[in-house]
TORDOZA-308402 format. One record per residue (C-alpha): residue in one letter; x, y, z. Coordinates in steps of 0.001 Angstrom, whole numbers, plus 500000, padded with zeros to 6 digits. Layout:
<recs>
AXYZ
...
</recs>
This chain:
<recs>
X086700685382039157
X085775682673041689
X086452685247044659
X083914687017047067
X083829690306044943
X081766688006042295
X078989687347044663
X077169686014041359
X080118683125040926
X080255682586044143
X076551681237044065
X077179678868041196
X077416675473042166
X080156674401039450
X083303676463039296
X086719675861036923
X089745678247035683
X091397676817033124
X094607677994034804
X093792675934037474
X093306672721035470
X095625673019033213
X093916672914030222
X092977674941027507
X089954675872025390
X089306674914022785
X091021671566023298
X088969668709023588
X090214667448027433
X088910670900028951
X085113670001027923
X085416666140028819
X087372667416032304
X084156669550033476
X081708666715031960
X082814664333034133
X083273666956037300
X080196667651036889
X078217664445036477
X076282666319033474
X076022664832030679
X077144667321027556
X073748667663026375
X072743669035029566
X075711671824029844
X074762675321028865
X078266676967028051
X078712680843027051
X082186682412025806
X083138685118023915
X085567683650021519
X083753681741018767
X086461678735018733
X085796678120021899
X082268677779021001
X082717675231018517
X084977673194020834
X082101673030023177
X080071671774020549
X081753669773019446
X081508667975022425
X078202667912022716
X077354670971025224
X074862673826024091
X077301676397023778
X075867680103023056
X078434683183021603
X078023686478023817
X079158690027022420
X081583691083025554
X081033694659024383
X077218694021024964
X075179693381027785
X076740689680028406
X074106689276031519
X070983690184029447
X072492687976026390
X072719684878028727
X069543685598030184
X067726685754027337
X069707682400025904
X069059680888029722
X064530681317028490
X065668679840025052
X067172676884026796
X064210676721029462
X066210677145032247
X064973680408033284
X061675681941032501
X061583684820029535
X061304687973031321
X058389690144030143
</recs>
């Protein structure tokens, strides 16, 4: 998903595919991998995912991890999650 026909990913600063790293979710070394890419400290990483163990691995590492329903709208779910965090403005 980090190609050119995901104009969206492309844009983000931070990219990583587990495939890539060699890690796995939930495992522990995923979350401290992209903590220390990053330069973030976990309380500053907003994390979304679909699969709710996954969501408590994040968590458990400190990083405000938020559950999206894939068979929702998983844009307007983040967005609205993005205003909760105050990282984006609510939308009115």
């Amino acid at each position: 998903m980090c190609g050119p026909e995901f104009p969206g990913i492309a844009s983000l600063r931070h990219k990583f595919a587990s495939h890539e790293l060699r890690l796995e979710k939930p495992h522990p070394p995923i979350y401290q991998a992209l903590t220390a890419a990053t330069g973030f400290a976990p309380e500053q990483i907003v994390f979304f995912e679909d699969g709710p163990a996954n969501i408590d691995g994040a968590l458990a590492q400190g990083w405000r991890a938020h559950l999206i329903d894939p068979d929702g709208d998983p844009a307007a779910q983040m967005r609205e999650w993005l205003a909760k965090e105050h990282v984006l403005e609510p939308r009115t």
